[in-house]
FILO-627133 format. One record per residue: residue in three letters; x, y, z of N, C-alpha, C, O, CB in turn. Coordinates in steps of 0.2 Angstrom, whole numbers. Atoms other than C-alpha are relative to their C-alpha. Glycine has a CB too. Layout:
BEGIN
+--------+--------+---------+-------+---------+----------+-------+--------+---------+-------+--------+---------+-------+---------+----------+-------+
! residu ! n.east ! n.north !  n.up ! ca.east ! ca.north ! ca.up ! c.east ! c.north !  c.up ! o.east ! o.north !  o.up ! cb.east ! cb.north ! cb.up !
+--------+--------+---------+-------+---------+----------+-------+--------+---------+-------+--------+---------+-------+---------+----------+-------+
!    ALA !      X !       Y !     Z !       X !        Y !     Z !      X !       Y !     Z !      X !       Y !     Z !       X !        Y !     Z !
...
+--------+--------+---------+-------+---------+----------+-------+--------+---------+-------+--------+---------+-------+---------+----------+-------+
END
This chain:
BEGIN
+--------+--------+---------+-------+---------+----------+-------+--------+---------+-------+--------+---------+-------+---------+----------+-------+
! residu ! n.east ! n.north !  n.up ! ca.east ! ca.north ! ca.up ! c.east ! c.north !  c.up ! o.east ! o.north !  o.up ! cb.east ! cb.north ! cb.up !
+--------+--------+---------+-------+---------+----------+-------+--------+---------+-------+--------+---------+-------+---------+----------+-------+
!    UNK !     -6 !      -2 !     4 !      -9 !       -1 !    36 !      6 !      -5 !     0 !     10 !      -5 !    -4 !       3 !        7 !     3 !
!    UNK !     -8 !       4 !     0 !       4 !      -14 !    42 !     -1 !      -7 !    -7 !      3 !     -11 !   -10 !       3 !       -6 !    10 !
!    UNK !      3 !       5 !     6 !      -8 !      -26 !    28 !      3 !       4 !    -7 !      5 !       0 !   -11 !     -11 !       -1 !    -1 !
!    UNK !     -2 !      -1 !     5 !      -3 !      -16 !    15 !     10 !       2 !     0 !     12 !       4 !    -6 !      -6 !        6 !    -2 !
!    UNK !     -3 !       1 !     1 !      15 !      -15 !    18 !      4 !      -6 !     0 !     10 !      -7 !    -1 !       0 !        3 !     1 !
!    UNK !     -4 !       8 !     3 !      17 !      -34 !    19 !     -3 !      -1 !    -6 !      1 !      -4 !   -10 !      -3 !       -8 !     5 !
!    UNK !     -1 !       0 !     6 !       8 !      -33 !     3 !      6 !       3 !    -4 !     10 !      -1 !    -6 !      -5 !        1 !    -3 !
!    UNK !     -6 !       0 !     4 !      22 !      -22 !    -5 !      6 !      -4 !     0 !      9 !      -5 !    -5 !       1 !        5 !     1 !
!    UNK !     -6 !       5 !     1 !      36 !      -33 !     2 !     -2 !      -2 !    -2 !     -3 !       0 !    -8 !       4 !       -4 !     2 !
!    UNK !     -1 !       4 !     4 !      30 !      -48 !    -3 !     -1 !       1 !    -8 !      3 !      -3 !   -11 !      -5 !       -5 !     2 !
!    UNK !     -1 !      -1 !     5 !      27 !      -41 !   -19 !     11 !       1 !    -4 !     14 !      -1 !    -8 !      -6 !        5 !     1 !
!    UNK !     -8 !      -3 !     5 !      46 !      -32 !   -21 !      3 !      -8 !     3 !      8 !     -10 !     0 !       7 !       11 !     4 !
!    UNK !     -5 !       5 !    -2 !      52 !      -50 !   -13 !     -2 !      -7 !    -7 !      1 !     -12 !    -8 !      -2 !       -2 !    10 !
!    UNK !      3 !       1 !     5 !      42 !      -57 !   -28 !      6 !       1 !    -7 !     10 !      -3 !   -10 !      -7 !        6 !     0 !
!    UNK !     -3 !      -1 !     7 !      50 !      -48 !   -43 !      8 !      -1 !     3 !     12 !      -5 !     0 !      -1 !       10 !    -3 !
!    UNK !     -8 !       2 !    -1 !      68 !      -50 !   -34 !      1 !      -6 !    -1 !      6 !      -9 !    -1 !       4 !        1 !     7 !
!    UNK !      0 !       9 !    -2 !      65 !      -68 !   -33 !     -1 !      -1 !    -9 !      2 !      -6 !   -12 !      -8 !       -5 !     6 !
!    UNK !      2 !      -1 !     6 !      59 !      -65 !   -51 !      6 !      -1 !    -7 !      7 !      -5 !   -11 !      -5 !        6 !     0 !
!    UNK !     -9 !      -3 !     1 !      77 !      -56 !   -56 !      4 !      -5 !     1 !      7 !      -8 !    -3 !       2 !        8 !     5 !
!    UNK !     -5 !       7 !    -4 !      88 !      -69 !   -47 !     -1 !      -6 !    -2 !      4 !      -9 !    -1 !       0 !       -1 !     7 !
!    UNK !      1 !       8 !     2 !      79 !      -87 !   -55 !      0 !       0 !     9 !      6 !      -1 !    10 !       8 !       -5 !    -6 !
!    UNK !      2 !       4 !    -4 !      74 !      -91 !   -37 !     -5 !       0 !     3 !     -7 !       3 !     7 !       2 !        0 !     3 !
!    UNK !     10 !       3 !    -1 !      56 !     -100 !   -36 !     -1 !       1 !     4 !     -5 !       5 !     6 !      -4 !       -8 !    -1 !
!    UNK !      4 !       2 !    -7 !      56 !     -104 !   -20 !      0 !       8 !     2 !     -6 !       9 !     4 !       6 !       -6 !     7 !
!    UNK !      3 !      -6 !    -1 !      55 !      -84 !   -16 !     -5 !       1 !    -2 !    -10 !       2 !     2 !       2 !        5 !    -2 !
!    UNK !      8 !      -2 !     5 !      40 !      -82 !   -30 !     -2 !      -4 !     5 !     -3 !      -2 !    10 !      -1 !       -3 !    -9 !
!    UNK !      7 !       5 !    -3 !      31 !      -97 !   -23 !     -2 !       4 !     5 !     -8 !       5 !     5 !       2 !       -8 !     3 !
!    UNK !      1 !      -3 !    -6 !      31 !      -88 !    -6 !     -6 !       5 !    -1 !    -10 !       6 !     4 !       7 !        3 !     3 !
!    UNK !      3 !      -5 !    -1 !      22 !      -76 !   -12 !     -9 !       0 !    -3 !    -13 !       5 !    -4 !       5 !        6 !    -3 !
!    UNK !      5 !       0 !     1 !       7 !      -85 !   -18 !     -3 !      -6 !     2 !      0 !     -11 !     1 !       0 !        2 !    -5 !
!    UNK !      6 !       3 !    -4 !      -8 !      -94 !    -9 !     -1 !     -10 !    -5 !      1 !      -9 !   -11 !      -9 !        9 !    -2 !
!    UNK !     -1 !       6 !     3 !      -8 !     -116 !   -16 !     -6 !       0 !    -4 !     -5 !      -3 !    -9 !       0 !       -6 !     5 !
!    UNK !      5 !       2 !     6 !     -25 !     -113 !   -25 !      0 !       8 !    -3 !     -5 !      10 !    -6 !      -8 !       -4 !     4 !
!    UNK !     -2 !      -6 !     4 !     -19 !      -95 !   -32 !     -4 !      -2 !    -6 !     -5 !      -7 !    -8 !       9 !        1 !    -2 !
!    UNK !      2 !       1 !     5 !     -28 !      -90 !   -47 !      5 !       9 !    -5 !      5 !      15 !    -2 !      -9 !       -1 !     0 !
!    UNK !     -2 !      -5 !     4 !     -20 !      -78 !   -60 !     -3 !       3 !    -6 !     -5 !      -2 !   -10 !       6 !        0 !     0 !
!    UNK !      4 !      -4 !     6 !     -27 !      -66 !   -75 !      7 !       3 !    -2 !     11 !       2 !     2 !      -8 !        7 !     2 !
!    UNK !     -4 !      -5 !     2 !     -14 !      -54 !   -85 !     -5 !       2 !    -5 !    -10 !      -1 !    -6 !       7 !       -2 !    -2 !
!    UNK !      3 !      -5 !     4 !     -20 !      -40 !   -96 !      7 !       3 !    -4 !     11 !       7 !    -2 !      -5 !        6 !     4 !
!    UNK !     -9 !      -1 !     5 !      -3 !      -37 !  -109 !     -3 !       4 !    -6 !     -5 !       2 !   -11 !       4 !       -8 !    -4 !
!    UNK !      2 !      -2 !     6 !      -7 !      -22 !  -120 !     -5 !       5 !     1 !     -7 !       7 !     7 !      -2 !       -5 !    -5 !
!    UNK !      7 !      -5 !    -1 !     -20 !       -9 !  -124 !     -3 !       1 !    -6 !     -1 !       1 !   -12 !       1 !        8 !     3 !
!    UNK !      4 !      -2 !     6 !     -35 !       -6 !  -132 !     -1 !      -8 !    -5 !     -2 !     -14 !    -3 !       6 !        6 !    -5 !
!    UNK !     -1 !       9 !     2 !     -35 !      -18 !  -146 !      4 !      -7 !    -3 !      3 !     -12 !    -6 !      -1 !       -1 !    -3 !
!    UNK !     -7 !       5 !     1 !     -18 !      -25 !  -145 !      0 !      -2 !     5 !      5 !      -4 !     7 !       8 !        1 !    -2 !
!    UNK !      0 !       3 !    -8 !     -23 !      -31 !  -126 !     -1 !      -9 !    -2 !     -5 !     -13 !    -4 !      -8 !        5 !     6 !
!    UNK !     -1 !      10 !    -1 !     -19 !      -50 !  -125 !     -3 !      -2 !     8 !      0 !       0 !    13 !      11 !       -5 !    -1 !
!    UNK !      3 !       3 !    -6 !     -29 !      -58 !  -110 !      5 !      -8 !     2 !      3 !     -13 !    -1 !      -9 !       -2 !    -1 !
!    UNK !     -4 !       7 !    -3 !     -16 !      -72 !  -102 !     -5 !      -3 !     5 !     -6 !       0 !    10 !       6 !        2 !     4 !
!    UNK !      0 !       2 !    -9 !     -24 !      -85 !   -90 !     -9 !      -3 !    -1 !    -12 !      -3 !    -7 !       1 !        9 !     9 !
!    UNK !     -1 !       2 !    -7 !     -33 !      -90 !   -80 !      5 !      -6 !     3 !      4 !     -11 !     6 !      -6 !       -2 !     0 !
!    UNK !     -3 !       6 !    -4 !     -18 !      -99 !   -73 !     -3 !      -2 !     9 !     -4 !       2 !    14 !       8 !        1 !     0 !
!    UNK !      6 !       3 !    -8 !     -26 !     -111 !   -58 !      4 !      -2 !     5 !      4 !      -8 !     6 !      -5 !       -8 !    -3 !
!    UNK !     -4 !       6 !    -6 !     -15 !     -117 !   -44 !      7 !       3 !     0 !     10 !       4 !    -6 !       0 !      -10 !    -4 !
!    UNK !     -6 !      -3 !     1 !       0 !     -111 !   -40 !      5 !      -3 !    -3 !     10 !       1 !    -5 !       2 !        2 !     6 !
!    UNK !     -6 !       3 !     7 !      11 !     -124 !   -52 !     -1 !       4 !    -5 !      4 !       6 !    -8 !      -2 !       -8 !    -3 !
!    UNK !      0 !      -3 !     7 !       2 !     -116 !   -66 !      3 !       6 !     0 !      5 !       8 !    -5 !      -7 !        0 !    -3 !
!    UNK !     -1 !      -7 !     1 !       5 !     -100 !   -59 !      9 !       2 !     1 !     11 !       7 !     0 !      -5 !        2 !     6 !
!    UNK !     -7 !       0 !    -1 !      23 !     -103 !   -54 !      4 !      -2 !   -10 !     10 !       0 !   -12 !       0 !       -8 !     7 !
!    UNK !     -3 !       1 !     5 !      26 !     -111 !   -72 !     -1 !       6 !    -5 !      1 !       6 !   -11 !      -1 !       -6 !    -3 !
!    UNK !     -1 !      -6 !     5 !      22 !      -95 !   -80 !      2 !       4 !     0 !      0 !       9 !    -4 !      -3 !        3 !    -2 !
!    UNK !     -6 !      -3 !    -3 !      37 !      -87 !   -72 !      5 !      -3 !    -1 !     10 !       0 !    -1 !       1 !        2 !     5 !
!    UNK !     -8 !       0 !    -3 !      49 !      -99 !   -71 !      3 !      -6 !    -9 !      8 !      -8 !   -10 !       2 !       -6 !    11 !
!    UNK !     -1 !       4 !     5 !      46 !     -110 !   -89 !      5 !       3 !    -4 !     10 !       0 !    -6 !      -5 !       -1 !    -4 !
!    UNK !     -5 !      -1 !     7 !      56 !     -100 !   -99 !      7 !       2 !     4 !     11 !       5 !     1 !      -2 !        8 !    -6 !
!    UNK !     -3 !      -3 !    -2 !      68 !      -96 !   -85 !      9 !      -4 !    -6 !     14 !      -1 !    -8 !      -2 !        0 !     8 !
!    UNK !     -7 !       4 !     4 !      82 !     -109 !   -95 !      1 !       3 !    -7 !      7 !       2 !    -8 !      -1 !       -8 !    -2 !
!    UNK !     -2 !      -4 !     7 !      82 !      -98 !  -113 !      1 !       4 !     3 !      6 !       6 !     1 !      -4 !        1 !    -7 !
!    UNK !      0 !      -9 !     1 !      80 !      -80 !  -106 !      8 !       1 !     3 !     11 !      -1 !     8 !      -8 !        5 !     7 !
!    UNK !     -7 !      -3 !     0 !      98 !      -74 !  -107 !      2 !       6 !     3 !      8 !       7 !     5 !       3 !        1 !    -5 !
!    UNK !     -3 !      -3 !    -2 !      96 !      -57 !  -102 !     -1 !       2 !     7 !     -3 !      -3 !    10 !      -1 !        4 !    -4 !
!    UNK !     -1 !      -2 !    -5 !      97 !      -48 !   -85 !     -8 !       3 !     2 !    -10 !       7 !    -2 !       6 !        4 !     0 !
!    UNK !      7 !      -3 !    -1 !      79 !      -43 !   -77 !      0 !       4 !     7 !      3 !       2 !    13 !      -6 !       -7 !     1 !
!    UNK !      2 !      -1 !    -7 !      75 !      -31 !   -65 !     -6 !       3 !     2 !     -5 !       9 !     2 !       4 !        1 !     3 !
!    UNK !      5 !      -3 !    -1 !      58 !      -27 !   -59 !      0 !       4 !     7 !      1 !       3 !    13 !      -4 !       -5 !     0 !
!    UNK !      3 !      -5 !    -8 !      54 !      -12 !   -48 !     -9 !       0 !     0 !    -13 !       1 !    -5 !       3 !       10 !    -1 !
!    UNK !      9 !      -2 !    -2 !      37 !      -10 !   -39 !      0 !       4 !     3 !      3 !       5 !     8 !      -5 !       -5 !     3 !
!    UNK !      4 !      -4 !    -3 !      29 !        2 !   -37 !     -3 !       6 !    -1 !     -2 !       9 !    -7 !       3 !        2 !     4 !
!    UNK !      8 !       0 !     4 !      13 !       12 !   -38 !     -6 !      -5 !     3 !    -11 !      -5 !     0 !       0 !       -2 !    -9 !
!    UNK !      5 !       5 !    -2 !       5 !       -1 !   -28 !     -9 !       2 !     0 !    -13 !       4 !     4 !       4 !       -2 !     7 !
!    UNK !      9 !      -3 !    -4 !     -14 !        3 !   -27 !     -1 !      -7 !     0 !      0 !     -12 !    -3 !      -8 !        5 !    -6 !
!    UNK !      5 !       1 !    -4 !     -23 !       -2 !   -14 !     -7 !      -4 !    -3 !     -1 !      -4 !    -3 !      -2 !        6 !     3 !
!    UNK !      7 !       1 !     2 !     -43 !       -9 !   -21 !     -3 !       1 !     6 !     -8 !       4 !     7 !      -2 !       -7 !    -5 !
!    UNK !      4 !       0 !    -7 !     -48 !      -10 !    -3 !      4 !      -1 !     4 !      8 !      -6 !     3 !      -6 !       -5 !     1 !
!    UNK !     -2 !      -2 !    -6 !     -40 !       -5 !    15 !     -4 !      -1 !     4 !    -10 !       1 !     3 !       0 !        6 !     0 !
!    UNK !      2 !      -1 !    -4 !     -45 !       -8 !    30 !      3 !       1 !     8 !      9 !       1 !     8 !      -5 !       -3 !    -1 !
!    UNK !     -5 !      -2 !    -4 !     -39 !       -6 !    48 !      2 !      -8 !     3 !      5 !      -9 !     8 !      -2 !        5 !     6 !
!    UNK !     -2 !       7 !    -2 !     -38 !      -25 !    49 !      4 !      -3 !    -6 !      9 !      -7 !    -4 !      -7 !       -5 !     2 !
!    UNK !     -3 !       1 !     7 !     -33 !      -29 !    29 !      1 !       5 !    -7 !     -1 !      11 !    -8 !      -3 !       -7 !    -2 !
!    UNK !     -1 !      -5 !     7 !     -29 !      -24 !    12 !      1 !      -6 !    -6 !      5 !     -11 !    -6 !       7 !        7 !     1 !
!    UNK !     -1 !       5 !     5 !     -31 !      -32 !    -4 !      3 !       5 !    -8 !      2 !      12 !    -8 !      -9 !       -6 !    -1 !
!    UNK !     -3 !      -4 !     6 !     -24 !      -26 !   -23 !     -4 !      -6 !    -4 !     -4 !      -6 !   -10 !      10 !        1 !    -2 !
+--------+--------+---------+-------+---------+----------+-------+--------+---------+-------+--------+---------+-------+---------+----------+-------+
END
């Protein structure tokens, strides 16, 4: 159980870092050879983002636009599921 509540911080320490413009939080929260997927949408307006490869790529697809975006962000998490538990780890 304590694996899945360092995943939820690092996650909410994620979106705050996300909200605030401060990378060096994001970075923290992901692995040097990180790979990322998104799924944006449903059905047949679902857009497949990615494979970004490496945590640069994966870092510049949070912080490129951070110089235009004007308005104020703030991500809440939570709902987290689990995919696999165990009494040693936990992955999402």
């Amino acid at each position: 159980m304590a694996d899945r509540q360092a995943i939820e911080n690092m996650l909410a320490s994620w979106a705050y870092g996300y909200d605030e413009r401060e990378p060096e939080r994001m970075r923290a929260a992901f692995a040097e050879d990180a790979v990322m997927t998104m799924e944006i949408g449903l059905g047949d307006d679902k857009e497949l983002m990615g494979p970004y490869t490496g945590i640069d790529e994966v870092m510049g697809l949070f912080t490129d636009h951070h110089g235009e975006q004007r308005d104020q962000r703030r991500h809440v998490t939570t709902n987290l599921v689990v995919l696999d538990e165990t009494d040693d780890s936990a992955s999402i």
